[in-house]
C-alpha positions, 0 to 999 in steps of 0.5 A: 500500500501506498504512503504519501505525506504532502506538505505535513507540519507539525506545531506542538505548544505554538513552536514548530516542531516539523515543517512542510515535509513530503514523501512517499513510499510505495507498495512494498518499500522500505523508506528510513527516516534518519536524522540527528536527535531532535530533529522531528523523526518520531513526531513526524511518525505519530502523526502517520500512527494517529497519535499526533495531529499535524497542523498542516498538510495531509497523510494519505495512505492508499490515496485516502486521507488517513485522518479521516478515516474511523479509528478502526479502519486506519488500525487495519490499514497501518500497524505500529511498533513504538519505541517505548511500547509495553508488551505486557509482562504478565502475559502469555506471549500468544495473549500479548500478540492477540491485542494486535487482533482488536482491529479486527473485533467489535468490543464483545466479540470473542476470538475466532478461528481467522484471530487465532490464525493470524496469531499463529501465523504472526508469532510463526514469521517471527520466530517466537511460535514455540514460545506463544505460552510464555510470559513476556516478562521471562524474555529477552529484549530482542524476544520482546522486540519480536512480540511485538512485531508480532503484535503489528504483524497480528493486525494485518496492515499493508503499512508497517511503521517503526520508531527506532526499532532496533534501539536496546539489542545487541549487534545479533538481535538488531541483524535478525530483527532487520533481516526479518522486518526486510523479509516482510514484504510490507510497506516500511517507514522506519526511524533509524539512529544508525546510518550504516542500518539505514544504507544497508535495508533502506530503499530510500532515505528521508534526512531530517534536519530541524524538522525539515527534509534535508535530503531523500533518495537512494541512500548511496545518493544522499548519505555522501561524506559531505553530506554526512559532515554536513548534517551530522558533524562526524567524518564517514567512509561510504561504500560497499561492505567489506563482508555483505557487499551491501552499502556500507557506511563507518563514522569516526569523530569530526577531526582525527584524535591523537592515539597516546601510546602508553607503552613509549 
């Protein structure tokens, strides 16, 4: 499913906090938000999740308007894994992903056999099927991180949207997670710290910089060392990977810094 957002900004106590930022991503694709902190990454994603109204422009998804739209049918339309989201440590794993369904429910409705397969088909992409009885609060944060993807992936979106969602693993749970996100075959908007995560999984990059778009495109196209120091203010080698081949970027501090050798 389509994703366009046309001319959206956002004001938060009368201050601007995102300006006038357009960009699409289409059926399938993988588009990063990337940007230094502060910069109106996540703001800009809450106003695709509905969390956010934004005072000017529009969000629109399948060419409809998103915030028209009743609560229900944006949540079947969009699926969100937050960056500060509870997974519920006193449930079942198979309970937790099982809240992803309610866009599917009436507010009396019980479970039915299409809820329980698509519990069972989500918590299966992700790994965690074997797990599905036990409690959240027994695993770890990259099986946490998995619930609730499954959770998203529950409420069977087309648009699947991220805020940061590698931050609090380590360097395997972060790989398998963005394997598995790129594997999915939906529609991506994700807000990203790591610029070499960005290069290698991305399709596109949005830059932010206070609030406003600094530069979109192919990642190899935007994310040059120039432009890298410009926005960023750290020195960056780009290229292919030296073990994947994929695009690859390293950073280093803004100026090169003396190494003291103690053994002199």
């Amino acid at each position: 499913m389509r994703l366009d957002l046309q001319g959206v900004s956002v004001r938060i106590d009368a201050r601007p906090i995102v300006t006038d930022v357009h960009l699409s991503a289409g059926p399938g694709e993988f588009v990063a938000l990337v940007g230094p902190n502060g910069s109106g990454k996540s703001t800009l994603l809450r106003t695709v999740y509905r969390s956010l109204r934004p005072s000017g422009g529009v969000v629109r998804l399948g060419g409809e308007d998103l915030w028209r739209m009743s609560p229900r049918r944006a949540a079947r339309r969009r699926a969100v894994l937050p960056q500060h989201g509870g997974a519920g440590g006193d449930f079942s794993v198979a309970e937790a992903v099982a809240v992803g369904r309610t866009a599917h429910q009436g507010p009396l409705d019980r479970e039915t056999r299409a809820d329980r397969a698509a519990i069972t088909d989500a918590l299966r992409r992700v790994g965690m099927d074997r797990a599905a009885g036990r409690l959240v609060s027994t695993l770890s944060g990259g099986e946490r991180q998995r619930v609730l993807l499954a959770r998203a992936l529950a409420q069977e979106a087309p648009l699947l949207i991220l805020d940061e969602p590698t931050n609090h693993l380590d360097a395997g749970a972060q790989f398998s997670l963005l394997d598995l996100i790129r594997s999915l075959g939906l529609t991506l908007l994700a807000a990203l710290h790591d610029l070499d995560h960005a290069a290698a999984y991305a399709d596109q990059v949005v830059v932010l910089r206070d609030g406003a778009v600094a530069g979109h495109g192919p990642p190899l196209q935007v994310l040059t060392p120039e432009f890298i120091r410009d926005v960023f203010g750290v020195r960056a080698h780009v290229g292919p990977h030296p073990i994947t081949g994929r695009p690859h970027i390293a950073l280093a501090s803004p100026e090169p810094v003396e190494v003291i050798d103690v053994d002199a």
